[in-house]
C-alpha positions as CSV (number, residue, x, y, z in Angstrom):
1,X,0.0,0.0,0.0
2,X,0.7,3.5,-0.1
3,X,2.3,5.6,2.6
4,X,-0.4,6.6,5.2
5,X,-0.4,10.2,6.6
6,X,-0.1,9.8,10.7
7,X,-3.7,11.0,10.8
8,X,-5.6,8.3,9.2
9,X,-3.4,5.7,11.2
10,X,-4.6,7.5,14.3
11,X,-8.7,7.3,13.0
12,X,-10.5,4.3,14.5
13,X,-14.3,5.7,14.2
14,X,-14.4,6.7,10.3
15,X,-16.3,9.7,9.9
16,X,-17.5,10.1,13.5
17,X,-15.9,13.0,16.0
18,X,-13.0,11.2,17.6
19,X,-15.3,12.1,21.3
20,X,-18.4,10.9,19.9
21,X,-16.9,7.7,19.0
22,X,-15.1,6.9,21.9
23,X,-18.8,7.6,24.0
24,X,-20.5,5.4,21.5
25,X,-18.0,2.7,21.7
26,X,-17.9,2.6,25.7
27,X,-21.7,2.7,25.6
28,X,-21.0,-0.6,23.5
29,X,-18.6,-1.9,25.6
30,X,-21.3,-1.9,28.4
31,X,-24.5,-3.2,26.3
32,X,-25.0,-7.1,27.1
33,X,-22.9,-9.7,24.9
34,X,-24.6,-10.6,22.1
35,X,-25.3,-14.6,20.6
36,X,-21.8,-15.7,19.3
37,X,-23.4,-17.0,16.5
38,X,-22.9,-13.5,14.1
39,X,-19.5,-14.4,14.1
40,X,-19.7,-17.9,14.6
41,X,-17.7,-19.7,17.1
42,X,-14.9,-22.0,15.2
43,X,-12.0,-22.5,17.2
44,X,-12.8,-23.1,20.3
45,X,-10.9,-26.0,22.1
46,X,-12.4,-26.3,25.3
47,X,-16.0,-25.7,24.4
48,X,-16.8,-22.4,27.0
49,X,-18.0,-21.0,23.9
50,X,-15.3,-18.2,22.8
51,X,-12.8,-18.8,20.4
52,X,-8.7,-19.4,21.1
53,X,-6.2,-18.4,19.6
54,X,-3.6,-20.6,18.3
55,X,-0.2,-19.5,16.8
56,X,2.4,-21.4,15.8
57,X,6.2,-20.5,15.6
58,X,7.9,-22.9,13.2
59,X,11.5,-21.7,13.5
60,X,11.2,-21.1,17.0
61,X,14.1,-22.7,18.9
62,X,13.0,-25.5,21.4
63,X,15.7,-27.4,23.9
64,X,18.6,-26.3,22.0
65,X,17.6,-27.4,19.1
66,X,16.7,-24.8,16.0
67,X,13.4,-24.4,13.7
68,X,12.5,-27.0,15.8
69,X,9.0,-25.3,16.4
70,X,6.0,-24.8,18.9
71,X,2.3,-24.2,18.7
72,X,1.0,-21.8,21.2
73,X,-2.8,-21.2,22.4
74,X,-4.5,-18.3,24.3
75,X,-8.2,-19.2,25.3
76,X,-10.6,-16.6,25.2
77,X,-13.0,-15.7,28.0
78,X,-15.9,-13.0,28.7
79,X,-12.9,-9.9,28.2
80,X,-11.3,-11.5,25.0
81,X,-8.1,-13.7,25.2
82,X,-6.4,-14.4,28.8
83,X,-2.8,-14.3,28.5
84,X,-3.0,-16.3,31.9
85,X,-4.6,-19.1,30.1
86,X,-1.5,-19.4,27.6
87,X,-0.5,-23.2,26.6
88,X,2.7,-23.7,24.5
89,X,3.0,-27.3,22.9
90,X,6.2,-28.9,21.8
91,X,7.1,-32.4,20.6
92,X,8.3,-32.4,23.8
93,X,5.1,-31.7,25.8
94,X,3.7,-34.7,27.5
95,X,1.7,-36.9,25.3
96,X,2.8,-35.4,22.3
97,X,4.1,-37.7,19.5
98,X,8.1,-37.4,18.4
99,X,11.1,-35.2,19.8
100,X,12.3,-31.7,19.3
101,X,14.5,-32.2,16.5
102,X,16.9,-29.1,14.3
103,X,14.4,-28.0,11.8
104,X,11.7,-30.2,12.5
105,X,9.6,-26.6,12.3
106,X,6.7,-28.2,14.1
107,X,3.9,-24.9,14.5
108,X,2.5,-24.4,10.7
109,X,0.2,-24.2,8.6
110,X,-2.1,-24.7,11.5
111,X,-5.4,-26.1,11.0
112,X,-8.5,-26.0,13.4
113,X,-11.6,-28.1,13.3
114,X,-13.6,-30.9,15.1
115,X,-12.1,-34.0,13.4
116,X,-13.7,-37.0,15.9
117,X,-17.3,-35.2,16.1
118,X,-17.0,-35.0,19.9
119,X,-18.3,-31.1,19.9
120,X,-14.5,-29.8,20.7
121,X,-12.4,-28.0,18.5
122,X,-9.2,-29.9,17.5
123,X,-5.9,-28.9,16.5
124,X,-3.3,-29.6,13.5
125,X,-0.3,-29.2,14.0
126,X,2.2,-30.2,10.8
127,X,5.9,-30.4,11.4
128,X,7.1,-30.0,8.0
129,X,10.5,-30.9,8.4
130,X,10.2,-34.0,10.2
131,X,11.7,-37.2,9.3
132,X,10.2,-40.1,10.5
133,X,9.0,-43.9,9.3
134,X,5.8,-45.1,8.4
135,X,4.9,-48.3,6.9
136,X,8.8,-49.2,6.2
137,X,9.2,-45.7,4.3
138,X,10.9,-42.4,5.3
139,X,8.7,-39.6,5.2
140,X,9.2,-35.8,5.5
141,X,6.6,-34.1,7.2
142,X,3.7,-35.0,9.8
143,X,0.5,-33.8,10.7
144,X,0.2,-33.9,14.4
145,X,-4.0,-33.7,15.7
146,X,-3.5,-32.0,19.4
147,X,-7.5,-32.7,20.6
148,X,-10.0,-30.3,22.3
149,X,-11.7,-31.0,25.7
150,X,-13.2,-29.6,28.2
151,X,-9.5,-28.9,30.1
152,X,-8.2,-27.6,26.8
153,X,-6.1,-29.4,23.9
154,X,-4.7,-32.3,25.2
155,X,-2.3,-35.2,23.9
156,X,-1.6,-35.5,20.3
157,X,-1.9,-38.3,17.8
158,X,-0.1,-38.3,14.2
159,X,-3.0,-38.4,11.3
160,X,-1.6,-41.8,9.7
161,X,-0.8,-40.8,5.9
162,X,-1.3,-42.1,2.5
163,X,0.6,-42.2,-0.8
164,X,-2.1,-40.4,-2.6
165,X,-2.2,-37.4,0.1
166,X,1.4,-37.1,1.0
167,X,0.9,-33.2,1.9
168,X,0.9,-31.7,5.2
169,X,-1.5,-28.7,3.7
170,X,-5.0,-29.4,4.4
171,X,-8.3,-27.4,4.5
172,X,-10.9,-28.1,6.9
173,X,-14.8,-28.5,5.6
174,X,-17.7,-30.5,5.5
175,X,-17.0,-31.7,1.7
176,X,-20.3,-34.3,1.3
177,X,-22.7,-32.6,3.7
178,X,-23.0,-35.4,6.7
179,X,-22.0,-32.8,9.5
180,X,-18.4,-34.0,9.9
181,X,-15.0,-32.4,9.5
182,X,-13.4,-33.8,6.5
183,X,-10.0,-32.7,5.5
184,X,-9.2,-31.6,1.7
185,X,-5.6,-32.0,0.4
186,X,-4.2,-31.3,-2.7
187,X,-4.2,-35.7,-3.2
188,X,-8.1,-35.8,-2.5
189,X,-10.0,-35.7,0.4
190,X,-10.3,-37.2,4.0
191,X,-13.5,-37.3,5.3
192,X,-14.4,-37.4,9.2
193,X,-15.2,-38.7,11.8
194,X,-11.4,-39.4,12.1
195,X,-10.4,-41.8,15.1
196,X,-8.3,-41.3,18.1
197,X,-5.4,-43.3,16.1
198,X,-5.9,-40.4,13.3
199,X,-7.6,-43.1,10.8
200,X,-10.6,-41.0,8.6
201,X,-13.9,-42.8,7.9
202,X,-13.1,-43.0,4.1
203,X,-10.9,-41.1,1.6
204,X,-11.2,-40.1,-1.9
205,X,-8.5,-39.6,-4.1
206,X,-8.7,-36.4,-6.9
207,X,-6.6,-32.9,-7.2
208,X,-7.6,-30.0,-6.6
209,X,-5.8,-28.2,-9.2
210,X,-3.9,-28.8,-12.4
211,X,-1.5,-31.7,-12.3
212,X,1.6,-29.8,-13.9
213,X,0.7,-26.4,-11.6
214,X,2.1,-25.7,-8.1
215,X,-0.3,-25.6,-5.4
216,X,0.1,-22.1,-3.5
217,X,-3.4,-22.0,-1.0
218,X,-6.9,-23.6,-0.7
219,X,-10.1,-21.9,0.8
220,X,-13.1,-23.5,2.0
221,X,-16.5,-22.6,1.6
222,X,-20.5,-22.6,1.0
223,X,-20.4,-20.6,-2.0
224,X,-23.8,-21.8,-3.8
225,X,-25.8,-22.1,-0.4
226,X,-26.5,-25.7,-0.8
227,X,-25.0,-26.7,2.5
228,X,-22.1,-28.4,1.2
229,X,-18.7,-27.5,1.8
230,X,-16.7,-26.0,-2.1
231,X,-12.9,-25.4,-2.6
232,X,-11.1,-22.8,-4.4
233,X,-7.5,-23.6,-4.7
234,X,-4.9,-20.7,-5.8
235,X,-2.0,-22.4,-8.1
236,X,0.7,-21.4,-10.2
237,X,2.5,-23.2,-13.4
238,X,5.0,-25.3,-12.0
239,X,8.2,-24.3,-14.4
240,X,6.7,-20.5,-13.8
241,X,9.8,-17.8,-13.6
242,X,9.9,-14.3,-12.1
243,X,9.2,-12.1,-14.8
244,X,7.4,-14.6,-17.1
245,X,4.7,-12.4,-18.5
246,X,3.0,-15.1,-20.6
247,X,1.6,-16.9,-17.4
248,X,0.3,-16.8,-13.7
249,X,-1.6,-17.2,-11.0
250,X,-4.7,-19.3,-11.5
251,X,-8.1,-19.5,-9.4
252,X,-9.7,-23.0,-9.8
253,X,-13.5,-23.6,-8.4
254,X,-14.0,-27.1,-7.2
255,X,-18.2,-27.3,-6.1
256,X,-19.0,-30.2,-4.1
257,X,-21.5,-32.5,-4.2
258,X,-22.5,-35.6,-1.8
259,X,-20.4,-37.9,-4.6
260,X,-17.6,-35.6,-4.5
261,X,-16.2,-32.7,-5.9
262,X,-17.3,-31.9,-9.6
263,X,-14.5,-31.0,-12.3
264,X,-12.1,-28.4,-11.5
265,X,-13.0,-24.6,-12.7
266,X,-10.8,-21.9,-13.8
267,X,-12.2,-19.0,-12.8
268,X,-12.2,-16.1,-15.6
269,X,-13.0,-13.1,-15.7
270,X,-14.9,-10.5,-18.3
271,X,-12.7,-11.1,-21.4
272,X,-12.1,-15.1,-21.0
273,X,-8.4,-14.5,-19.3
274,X,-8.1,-16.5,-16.2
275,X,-8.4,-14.2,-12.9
276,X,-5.0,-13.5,-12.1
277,X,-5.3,-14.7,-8.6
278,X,-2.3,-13.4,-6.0
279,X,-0.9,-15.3,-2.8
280,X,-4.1,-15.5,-0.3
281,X,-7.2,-16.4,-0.8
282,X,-10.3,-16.9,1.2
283,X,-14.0,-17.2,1.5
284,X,-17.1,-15.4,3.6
285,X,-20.4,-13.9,2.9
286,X,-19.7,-10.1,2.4
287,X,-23.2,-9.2,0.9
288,X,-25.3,-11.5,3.7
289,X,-26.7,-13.3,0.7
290,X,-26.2,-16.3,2.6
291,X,-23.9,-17.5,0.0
292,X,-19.9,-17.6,0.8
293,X,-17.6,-14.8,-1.8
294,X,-14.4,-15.4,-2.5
295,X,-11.8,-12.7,-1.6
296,X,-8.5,-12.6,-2.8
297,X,-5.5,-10.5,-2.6
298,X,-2.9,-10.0,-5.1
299,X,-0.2,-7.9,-3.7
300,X,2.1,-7.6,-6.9
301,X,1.1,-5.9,-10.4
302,X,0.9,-8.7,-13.3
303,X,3.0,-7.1,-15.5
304,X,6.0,-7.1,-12.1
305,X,8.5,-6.6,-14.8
306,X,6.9,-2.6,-15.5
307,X,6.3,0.6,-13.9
308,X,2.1,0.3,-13.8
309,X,0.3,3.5,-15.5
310,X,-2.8,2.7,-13.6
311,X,-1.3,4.0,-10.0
312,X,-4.0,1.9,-8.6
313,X,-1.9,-1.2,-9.6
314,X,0.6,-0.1,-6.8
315,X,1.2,-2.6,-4.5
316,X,-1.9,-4.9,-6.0
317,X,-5.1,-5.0,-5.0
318,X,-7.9,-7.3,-3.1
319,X,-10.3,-8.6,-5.5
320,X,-14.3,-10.1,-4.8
321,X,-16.3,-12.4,-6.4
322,X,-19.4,-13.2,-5.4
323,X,-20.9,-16.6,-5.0
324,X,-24.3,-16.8,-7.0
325,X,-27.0,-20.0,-6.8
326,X,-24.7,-21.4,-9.5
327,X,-20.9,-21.1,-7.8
328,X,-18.7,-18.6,-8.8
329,X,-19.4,-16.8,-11.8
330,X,-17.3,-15.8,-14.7
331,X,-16.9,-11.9,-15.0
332,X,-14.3,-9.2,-14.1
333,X,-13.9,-9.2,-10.1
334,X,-14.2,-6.3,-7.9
335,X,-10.9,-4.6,-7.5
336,X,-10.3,-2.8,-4.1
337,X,-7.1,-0.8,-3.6
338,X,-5.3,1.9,-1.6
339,X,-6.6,4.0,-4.6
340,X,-10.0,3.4,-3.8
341,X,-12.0,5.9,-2.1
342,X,-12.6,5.6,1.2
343,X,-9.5,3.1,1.5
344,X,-6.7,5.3,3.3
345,X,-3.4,5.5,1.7
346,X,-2.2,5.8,-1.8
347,X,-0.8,2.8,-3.8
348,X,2.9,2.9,-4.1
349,X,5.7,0.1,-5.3
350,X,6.7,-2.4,-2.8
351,X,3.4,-2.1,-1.4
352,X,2.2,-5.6,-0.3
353,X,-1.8,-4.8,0.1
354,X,-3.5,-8.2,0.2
355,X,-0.4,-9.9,0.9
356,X,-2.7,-11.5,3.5
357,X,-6.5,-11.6,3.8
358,X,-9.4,-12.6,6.1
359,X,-13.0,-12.3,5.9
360,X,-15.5,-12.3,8.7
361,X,-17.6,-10.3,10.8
362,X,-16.2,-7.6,12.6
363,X,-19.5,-5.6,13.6
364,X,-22.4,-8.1,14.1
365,X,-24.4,-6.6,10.8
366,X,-24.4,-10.1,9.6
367,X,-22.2,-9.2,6.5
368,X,-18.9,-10.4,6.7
369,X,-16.1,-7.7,6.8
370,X,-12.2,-7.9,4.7
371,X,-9.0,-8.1,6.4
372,X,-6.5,-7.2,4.3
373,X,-2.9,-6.8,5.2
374,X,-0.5,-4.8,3.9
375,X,3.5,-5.8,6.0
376,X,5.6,-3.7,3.8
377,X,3.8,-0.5,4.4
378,X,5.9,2.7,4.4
379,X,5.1,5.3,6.7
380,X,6.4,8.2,9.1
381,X,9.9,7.5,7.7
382,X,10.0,3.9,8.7
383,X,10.5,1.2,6.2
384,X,8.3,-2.1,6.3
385,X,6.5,-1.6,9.3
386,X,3.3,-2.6,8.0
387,X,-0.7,-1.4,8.5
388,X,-3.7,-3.4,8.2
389,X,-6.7,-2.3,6.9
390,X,-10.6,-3.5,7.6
391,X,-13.0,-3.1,4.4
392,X,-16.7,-3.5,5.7
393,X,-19.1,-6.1,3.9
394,X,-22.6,-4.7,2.8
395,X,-25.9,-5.4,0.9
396,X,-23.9,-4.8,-2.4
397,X,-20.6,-6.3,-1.3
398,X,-17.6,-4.0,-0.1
399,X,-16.9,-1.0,-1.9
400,X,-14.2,0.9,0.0
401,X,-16.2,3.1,2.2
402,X,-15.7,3.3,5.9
403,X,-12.2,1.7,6.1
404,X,-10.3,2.0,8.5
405,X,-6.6,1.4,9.1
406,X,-4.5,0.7,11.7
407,X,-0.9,0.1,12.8
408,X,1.6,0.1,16.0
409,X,1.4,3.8,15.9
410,X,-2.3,4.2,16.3
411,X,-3.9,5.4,19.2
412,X,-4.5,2.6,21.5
413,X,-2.4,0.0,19.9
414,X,1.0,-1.4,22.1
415,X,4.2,-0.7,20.6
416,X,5.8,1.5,18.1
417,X,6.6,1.2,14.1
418,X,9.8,0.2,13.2
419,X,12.1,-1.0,10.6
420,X,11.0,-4.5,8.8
421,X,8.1,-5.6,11.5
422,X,5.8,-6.8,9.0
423,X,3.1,-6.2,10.9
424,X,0.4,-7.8,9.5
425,X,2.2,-10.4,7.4
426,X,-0.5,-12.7,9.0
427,X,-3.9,-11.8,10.2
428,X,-6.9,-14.3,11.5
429,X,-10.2,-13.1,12.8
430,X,-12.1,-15.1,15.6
431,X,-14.5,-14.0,18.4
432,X,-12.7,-14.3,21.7
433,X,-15.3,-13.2,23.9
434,X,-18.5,-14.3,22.6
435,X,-20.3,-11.1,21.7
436,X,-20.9,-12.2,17.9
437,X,-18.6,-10.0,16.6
438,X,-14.8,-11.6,15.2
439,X,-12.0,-9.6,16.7
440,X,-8.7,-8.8,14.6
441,X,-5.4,-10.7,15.3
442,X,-2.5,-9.4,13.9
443,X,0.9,-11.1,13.6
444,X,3.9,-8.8,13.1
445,X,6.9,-11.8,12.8
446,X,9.9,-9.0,11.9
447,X,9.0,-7.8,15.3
448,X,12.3,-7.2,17.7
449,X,14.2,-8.9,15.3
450,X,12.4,-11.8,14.3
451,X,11.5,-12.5,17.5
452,X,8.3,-11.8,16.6
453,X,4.5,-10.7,18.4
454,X,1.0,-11.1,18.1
455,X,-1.3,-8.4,18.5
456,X,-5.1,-9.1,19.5
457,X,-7.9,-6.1,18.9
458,X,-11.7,-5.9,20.1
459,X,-14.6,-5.2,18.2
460,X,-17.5,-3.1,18.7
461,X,-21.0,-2.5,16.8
462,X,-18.8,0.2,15.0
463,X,-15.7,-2.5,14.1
464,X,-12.4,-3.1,14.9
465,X,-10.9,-0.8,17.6
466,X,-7.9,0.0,19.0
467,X,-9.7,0.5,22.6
468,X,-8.8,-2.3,24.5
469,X,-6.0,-4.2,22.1
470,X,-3.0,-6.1,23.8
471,X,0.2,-7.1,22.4
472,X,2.0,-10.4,23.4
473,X,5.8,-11.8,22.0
474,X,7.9,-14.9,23.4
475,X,8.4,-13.3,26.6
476,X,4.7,-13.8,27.8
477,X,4.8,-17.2,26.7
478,X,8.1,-18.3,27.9
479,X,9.7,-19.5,25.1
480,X,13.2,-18.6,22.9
481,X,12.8,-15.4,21.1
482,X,15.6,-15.8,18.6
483,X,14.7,-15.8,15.3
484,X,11.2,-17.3,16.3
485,X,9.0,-14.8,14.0
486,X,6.3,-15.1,16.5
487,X,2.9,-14.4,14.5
488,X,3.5,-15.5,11.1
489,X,1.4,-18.5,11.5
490,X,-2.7,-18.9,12.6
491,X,-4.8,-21.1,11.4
492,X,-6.4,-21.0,8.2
């Protein structure tokens, strides 16, 4: 994005008095919790109906041993998350699987969701560096299922792998509509109820993308309204180059059905070119049609290669499509960007906007709301300290109006901007304290020198505010700061 001026990172309300929106918002503040269900209540471990936090720290250094990795959870609670609740896991944590090995990176991609149907959120944990045996064979890489209960996550068990799904990147969804977590990989699909020994009921080989393109992220999602679970995977030609013009990005469309998923989609837009798709994708109901939109940013120009003459292609943009009866249509997406109006900022090179997204209620209007980061963000003379801006949802979609950005040198918000934080290189939404509105997590891994922190905001019936936000880095949790980039991994 753009550089910011110091008074828009300072705005919280949008067009309200500064006063007037600190009254209303107190006035909120005090106003009985609302039903979680606006929001919806999808990670939550222990089942006291708000939503943890988990974070994982890959290169974190654990015994000694480097990259070896942790996964760390905050539970929420009536005032959001409770730092004294804080968990960290290792492979050496009692009833974990394995051993903290040098570059095991145990912590990430995380992955949340009820895998044995017993009404607690679970948690998967991949070590994508570990070397172990299964079946007589060496593998790299294991996927390790921490489970929820009433104390919390407890003990682990390794999901047992196959030859068709070696991948530890999985998305979480109910894929043929029986009320059970299945797990998609790029191999096919594992559908739940999974066993304690990390067995799934049944699996079904098929990709989800192009056999000779590179798998870069997956989404999950109802985007028809038929109750069914659909993917959208985000891929790229395998033998693709930096500065190959003649190729990119892909968005596929997979819609599922009770028999499995139909044939694979490219998604195009008003002129037959595929939608050049960027490096995060994900899906939520922006215009409370009841149908799940795709959102997806694209932090870098197509043509990377050229000075843009659109100024709006600065630092890319977040593009929409909405989900109709029939999927996702073809047609040109809607393009959001620092450029925008009522987006802060002004689109500049090396701007990352939409380097990381996330969709989800922020307000309780029952239209899901855009997070989109932006870590290389310029601003008062610092270089890379990122900003992260929230785009509200509406009848008609987003459009730009009533943004709001924030960073570490907002009112309100711990800490101060400096050099190569990356704040907001990861961001996750989830409603801590069980009003019905999703609060903003933040992840800022360049912090303190790749240390790394996390930063946690509330929500109000007005949005995401600064009111109220903590800050937390390997300190609080005990652990190894060095070169631990704290924050660059939540669950997708």
């Amino acid at each position: 994005m753009g550089a910011i001026a110091v008074a828009l990172l300072s705005a919280v309300c949008g067009a309200l008095p500064a006063a007037q929106a600190q009254a209303q918002e107190q006035e909120q503040e005090q106003e009985q919790p609302q039903s979680g269900a606006a929001a919806g209540v999808r990670q939550d471990f222990n089942g006291d109906g708000y939503d943890d936090l988990a974070t994982g720290s890959p290169f974190a250094t654990v015994g000694g041993k480097k990259a070896a990795g942790y996964a760390a959870v905050v539970y929420g609670s009536a005032h959001g998350l409770d730092l004294a609740s804080k968990k960290v896991i290792t492979q050496a944590s009692s009833g974990i699987p394995g051993t903290p090995e040098a570059d095991d990176r145990f912590g990430g991609p995380l992955i949340t969701g009820d895998l044995d149907g017993d009404g607690y959120t679970d948690l998967v944990v991949p070590a994508t560096g570990e070397e172990w045996t299964w079946g007589g064979q060496t593998r790299t890489g294991s996927q390790t299922v921490l489970w929820g209960s009433a104390a919390g996550l407890t003990g682990g068990t390794i999901l047992q792998p196959e030859r068709a799904f070696a991948s530890h990147y999985s998305i979480p969804g109910d894929y043929d509509g029986d009320g059970h977590t299945d797990l998609a990989l790029p191999g096919g699909v594992r559908f739940g109820p999974f066993t304690r020994e990390g067995l799934p009921a049944r699996t079904q080989a098929g990709s989800v993308h192009a056999y000779d393109d590179s798998l870069l992220d997956m989404a999950a999602g109802d985007v028809d309204g038929d109750g069914l679970t659909d993917l959208v995977s985000l891929t790229m030609p395998a033998d693709w180059e930096p500065g190959d013009q003649s190729s990119g990005h892909s968005l596929n469309y997979l819609h599922a059905t009770r028999n499995g998923f139909e044939p694979l989609t490219v998604l195009r837009d008003g002129q037959g070119h595929k939608i050049e798709g960027g490096e995060d994708i994900e899906l939520g109901d922006v215009n409370g049609d009841g149908r799940d939109d795709l959102v997806f940013g694209r932090p870098r120009p197509a043509n990377s290669n050229e000075e843009p003459s659109d100024p709006s292609q600065y630092g890319s943009r977040i593009g929409v499509v909405l989900g109709t009866a029939q999927g996702l249509p073809s047609g040109d997406p809607r393009m959001i960007h620092q450029d925008t109006p009522g987006v802060p900022g002004v689109g500049e090179a090396g701007d990352l906007f939409g380097a990381s997204v996330e969709v989800g209620d922020v307000n309780g209007d029952g239209y899901a709301d855009i997070v989109a980061g932006n870590p290389y963000e310029d601003f008062a003379g610092v270089d890379d300290a990122g900003t992260v801006a929230v785009i509200p949802g509406g009848a008609s979609g987003p459009t730009g109006a009533g943004s709001k950005v924030f960073s570490q040198n907002t009112t309100g918000v711990p800490g101060t901007a400096e050099r190569r934080d990356y704040f907001s290189e990861a961001v996750t939404l989830l409603d801590a304290d069980g009003d019905g509105r999703a609060d903003l997590v933040v992840g800022a891994p360049g912090e303190n020198t790749n240390a790394g922190s996390v930063w946690a905001f509330r929500s109000t019936a007005f949005g995401v505010t600064a009111t109220g936000s903590l800050a937390f880095g390997a300190k609080a949790l005990g652990t190894t700061p060095d070169g631990a980039r704290l924050g660059a991994e939540f669950p997708h």
